[in-house]
VOTI-946193 format. One record per residue: residue number from 1; residue in one letter; x, y, z of N, C-alpha, C, O in turn. Coordinates in steps of 0.1 Angstrom, whole numbers, plus 2048, in hexadecimal, padded with zeros to 3 digits. Atoms other than C-alpha are relative to their C-alpha. Example, Ala and Ser with C-alpha at 12.3 -4.5 7.8 and 13.67 -1.06 7.14 Angstrom:
{1, "a", {809, 7F4, 800}, {87B, 7D3, 84E}, {809, 80C, 800}, {813, 80C, 807}};
{2, "s", {7F7, 7F5, 800}, {889, 7F5, 847}, {7F8, 80B, 808}, {7FD, 816, 809}};
//
This chain:
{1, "x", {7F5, 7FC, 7F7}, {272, 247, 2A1}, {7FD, 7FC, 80F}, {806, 7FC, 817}};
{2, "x", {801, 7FF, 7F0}, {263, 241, 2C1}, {7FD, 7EF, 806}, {7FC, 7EA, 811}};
{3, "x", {7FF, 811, 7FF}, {261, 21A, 2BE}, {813, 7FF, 801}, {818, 7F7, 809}};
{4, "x", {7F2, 801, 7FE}, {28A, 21F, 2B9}, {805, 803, 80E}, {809, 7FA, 816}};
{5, "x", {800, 7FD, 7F2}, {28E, 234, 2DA}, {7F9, 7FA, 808}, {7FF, 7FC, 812}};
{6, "x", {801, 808, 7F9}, {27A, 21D, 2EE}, {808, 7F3, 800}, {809, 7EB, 80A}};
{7, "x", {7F8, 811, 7FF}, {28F, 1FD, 2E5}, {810, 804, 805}, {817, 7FD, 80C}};
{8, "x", {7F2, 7FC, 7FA}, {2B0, 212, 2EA}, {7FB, 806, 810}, {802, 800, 819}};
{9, "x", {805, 800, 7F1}, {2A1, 21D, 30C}, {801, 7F4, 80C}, {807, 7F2, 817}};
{10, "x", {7FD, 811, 7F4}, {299, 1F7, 317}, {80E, 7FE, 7FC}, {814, 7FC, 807}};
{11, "x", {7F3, 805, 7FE}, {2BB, 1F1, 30B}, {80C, 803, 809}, {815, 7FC, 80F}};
{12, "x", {7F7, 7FB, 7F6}, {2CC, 207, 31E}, {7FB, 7FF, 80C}, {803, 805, 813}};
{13, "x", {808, 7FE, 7F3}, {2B8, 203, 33D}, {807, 7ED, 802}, {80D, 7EB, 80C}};
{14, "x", {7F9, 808, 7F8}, {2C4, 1DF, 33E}, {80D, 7FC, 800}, {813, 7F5, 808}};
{15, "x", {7EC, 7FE, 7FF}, {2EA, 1E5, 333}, {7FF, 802, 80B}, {801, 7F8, 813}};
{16, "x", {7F9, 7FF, 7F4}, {2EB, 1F6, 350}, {7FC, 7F9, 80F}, {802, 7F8, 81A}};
{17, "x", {803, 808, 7F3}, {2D7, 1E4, 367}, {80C, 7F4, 802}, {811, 7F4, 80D}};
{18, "x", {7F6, 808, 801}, {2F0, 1C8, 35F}, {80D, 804, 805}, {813, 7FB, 80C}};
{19, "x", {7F4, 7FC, 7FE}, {30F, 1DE, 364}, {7FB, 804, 80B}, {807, 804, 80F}};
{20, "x", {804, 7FD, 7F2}, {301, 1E7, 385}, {805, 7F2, 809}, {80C, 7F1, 813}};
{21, "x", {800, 80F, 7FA}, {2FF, 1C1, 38E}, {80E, 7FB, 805}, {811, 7F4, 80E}};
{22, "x", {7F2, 805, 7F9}, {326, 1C0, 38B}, {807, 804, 809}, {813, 802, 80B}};
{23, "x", {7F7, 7F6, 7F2}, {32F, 1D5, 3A8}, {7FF, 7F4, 808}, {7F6, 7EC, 808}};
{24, "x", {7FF, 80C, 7EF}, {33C, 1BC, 3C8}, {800, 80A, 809}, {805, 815, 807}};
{25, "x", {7FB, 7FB, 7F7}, {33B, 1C6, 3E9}, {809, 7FC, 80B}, {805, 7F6, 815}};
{26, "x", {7F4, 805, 801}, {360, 1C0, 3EF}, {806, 80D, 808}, {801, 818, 80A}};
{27, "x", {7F8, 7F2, 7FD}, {37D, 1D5, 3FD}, {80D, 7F6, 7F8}, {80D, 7EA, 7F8}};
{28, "x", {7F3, 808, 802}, {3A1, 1CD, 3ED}, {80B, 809, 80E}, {80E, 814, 810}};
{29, "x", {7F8, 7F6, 7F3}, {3B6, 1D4, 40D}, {809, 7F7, 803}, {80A, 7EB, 801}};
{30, "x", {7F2, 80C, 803}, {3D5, 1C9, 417}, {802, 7F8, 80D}, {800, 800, 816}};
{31, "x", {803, 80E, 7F6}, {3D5, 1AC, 431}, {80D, 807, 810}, {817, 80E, 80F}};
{32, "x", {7F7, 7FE, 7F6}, {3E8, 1B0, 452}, {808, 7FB, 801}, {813, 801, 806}};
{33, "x", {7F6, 806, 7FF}, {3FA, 198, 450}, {80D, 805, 7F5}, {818, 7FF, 7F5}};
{34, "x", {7F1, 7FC, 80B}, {414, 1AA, 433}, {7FA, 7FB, 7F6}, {7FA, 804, 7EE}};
{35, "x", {800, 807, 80A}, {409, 193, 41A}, {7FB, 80C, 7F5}, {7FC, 807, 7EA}};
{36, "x", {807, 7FC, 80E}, {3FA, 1AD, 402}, {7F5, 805, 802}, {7F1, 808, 80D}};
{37, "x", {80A, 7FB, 7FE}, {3DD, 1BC, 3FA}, {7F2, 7F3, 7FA}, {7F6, 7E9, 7F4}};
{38, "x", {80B, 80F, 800}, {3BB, 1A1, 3F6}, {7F3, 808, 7FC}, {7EF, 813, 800}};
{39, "x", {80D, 7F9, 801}, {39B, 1A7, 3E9}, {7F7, 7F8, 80A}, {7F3, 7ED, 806}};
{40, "x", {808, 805, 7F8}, {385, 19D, 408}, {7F3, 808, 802}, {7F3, 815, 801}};
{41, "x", {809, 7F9, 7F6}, {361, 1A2, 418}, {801, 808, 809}, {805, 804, 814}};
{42, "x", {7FE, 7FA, 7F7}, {361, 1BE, 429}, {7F0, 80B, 7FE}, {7EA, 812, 7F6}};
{43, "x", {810, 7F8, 800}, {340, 1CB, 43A}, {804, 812, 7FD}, {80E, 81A, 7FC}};
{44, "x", {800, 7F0, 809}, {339, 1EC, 42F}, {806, 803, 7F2}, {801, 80D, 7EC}};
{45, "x", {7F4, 7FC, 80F}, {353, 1EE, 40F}, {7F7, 7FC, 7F4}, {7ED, 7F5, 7F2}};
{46, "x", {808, 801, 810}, {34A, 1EE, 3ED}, {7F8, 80B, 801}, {7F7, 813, 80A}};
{47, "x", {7FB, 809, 80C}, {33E, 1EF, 3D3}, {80C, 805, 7FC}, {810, 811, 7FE}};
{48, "x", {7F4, 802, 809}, {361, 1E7, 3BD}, {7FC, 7FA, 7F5}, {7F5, 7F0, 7F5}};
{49, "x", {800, 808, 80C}, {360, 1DF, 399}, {810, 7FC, 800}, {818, 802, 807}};
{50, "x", {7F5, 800, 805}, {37F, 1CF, 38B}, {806, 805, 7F1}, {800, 804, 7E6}};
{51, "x", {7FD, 7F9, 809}, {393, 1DF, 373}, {800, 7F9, 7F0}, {7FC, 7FF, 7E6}};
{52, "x", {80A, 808, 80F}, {38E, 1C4, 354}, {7F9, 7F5, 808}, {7F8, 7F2, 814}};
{53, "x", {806, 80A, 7FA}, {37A, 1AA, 351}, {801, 7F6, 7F3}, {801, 7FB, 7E7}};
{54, "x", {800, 80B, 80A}, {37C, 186, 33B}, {7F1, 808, 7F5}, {7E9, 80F, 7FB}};
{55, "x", {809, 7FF, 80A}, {364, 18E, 31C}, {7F6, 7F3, 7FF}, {7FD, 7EA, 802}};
{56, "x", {806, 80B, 7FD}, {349, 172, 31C}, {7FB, 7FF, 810}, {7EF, 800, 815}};
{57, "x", {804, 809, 7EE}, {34E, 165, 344}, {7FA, 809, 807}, {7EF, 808, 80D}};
{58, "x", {803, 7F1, 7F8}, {34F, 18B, 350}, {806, 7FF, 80D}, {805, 808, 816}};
{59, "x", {7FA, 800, 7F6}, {365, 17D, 369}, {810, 809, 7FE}, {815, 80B, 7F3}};
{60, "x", {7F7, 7F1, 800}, {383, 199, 375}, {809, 7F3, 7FB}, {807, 7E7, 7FC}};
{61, "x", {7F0, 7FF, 805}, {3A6, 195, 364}, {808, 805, 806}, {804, 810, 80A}};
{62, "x", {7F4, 7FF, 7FE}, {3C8, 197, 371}, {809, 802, 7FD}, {810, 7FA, 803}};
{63, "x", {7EE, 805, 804}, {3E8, 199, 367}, {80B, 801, 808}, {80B, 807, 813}};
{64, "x", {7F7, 7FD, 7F8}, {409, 195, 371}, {80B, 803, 7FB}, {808, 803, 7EF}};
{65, "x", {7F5, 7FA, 804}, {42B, 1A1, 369}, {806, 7F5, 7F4}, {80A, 7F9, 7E9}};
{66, "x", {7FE, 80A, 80C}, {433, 17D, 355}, {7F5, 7FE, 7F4}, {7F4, 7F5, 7EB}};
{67, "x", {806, 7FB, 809}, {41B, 188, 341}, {7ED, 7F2, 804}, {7E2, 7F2, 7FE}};
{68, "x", {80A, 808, 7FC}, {400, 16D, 34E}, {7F2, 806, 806}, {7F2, 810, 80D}};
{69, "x", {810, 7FB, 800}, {3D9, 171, 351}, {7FF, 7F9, 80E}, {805, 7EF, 810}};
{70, "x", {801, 807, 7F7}, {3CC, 169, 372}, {7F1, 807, 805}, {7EE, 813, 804}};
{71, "x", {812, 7FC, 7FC}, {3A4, 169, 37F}, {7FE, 800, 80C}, {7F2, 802, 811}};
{72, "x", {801, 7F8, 7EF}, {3AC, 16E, 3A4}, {80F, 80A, 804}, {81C, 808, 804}};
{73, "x", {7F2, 7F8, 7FA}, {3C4, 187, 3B0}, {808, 7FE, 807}, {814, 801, 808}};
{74, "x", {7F2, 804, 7F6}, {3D0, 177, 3CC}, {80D, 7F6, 7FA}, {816, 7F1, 800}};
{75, "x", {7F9, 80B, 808}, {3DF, 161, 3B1}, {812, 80A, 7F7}, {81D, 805, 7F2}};
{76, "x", {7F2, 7FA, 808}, {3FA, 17D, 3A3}, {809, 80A, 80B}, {805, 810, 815}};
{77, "x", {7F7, 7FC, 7F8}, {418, 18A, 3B2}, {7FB, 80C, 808}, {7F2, 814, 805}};
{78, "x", {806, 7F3, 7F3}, {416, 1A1, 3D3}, {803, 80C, 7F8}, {7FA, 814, 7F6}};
{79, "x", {7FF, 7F2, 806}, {427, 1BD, 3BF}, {7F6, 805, 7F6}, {7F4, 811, 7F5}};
{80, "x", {80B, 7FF, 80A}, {40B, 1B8, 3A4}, {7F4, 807, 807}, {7F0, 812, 804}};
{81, "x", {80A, 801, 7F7}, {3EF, 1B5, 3C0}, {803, 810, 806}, {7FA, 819, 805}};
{82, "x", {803, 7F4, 7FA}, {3FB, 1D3, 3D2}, {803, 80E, 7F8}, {7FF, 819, 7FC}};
{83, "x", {7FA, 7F0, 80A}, {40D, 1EF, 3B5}, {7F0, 801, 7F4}, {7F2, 80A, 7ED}};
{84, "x", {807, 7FD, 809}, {3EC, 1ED, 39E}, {7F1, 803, 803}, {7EB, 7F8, 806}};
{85, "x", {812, 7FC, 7FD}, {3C8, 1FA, 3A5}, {7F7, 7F6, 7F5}, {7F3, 7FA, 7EA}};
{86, "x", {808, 80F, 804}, {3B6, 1D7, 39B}, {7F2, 804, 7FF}, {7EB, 803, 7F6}};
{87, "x", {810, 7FA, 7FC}, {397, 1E5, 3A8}, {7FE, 810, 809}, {804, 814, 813}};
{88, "x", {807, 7F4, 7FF}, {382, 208, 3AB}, {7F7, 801, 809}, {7F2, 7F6, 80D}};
{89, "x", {80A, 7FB, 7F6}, {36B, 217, 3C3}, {7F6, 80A, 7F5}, {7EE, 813, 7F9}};
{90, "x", {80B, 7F9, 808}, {35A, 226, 3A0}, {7F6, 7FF, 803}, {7F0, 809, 806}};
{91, "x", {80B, 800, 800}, {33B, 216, 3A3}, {7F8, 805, 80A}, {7EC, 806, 807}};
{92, "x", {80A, 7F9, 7F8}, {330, 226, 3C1}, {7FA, 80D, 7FE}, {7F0, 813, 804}};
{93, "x", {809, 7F6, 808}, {326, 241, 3AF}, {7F6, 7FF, 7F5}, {7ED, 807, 7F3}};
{94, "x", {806, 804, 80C}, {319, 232, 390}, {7F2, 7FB, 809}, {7E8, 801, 807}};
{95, "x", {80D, 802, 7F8}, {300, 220, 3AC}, {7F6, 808, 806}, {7EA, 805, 808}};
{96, "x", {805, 7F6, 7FB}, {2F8, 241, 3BC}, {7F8, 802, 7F4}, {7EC, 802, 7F6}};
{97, "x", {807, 7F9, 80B}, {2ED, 24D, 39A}, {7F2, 7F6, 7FE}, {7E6, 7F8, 7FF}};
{98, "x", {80A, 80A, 801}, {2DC, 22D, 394}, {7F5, 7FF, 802}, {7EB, 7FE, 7FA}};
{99, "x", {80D, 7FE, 7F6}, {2C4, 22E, 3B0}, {7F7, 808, 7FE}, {7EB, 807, 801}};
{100, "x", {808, 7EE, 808}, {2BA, 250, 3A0}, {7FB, 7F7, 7F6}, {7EF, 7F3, 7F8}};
{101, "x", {807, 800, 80C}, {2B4, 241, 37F}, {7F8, 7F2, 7FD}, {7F0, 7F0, 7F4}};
{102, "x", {808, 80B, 808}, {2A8, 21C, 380}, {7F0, 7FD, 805}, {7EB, 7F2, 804}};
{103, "x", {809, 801, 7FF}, {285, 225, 38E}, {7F6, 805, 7F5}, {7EA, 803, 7F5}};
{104, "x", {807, 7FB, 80B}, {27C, 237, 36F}, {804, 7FB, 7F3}, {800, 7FF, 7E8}};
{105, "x", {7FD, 807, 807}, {28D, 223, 35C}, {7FE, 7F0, 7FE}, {806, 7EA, 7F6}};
{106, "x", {803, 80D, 7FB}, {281, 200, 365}, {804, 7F3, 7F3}, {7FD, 7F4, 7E8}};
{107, "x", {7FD, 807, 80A}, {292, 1E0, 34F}, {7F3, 7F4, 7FC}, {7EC, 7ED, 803}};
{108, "x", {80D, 809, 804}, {279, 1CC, 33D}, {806, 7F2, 7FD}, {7FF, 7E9, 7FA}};
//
């Protein structure tokens, strides 16, 4: 039993180190100019995860009202871009926890 719980241990220790890795430090905010809201650099902001992501690439998904897939957001209608929560400010907490857990948990 204790050869099982060590391999599920490393396993989980680098799931999440990995899911850690996908936070950006991003803000989606909406541009001055009217246009919308934009996922840009902004110091201080983040982390954002996006709400899906491609299976495989692990790059974020889109959609838009014509029913079309799109891998950057500024790519789908402003009503799309600004009526739908694309991206979370969850992980700032999952990271907090993190910090706590991946020194005793270290990924092999």
């Amino acid at each position: 039993m204790g050869a099982v719980r060590h391999i599920g241990a490393l396993t989980l220790a680098l799931a999440v180190t990995a899911i850690v890795a996908f936070a950006a430090f991003y803000g989606f905010v909406h541009r001055p100019d009217g246009s919308g809201r934009a996922l840009l650099k902004v110091p201080g902001a983040g982390p954002l995860w996006a709400r899906y992501y491609e299976i495989g690439s692990d790059r974020p998904l889109f959609g838009d009202r014509d029913k079309s897939i799109h891998d950057d957001v500024s790519e789908i209608s402003k009503e799309r871009r600004n009526g739908y929560s694309w991206f979370n400010n969850g992980p700032a907490h999952a990271l907090e926890l993190y910090a706590k857990w991946a020194p005793e948990h270290p990924a092999k």
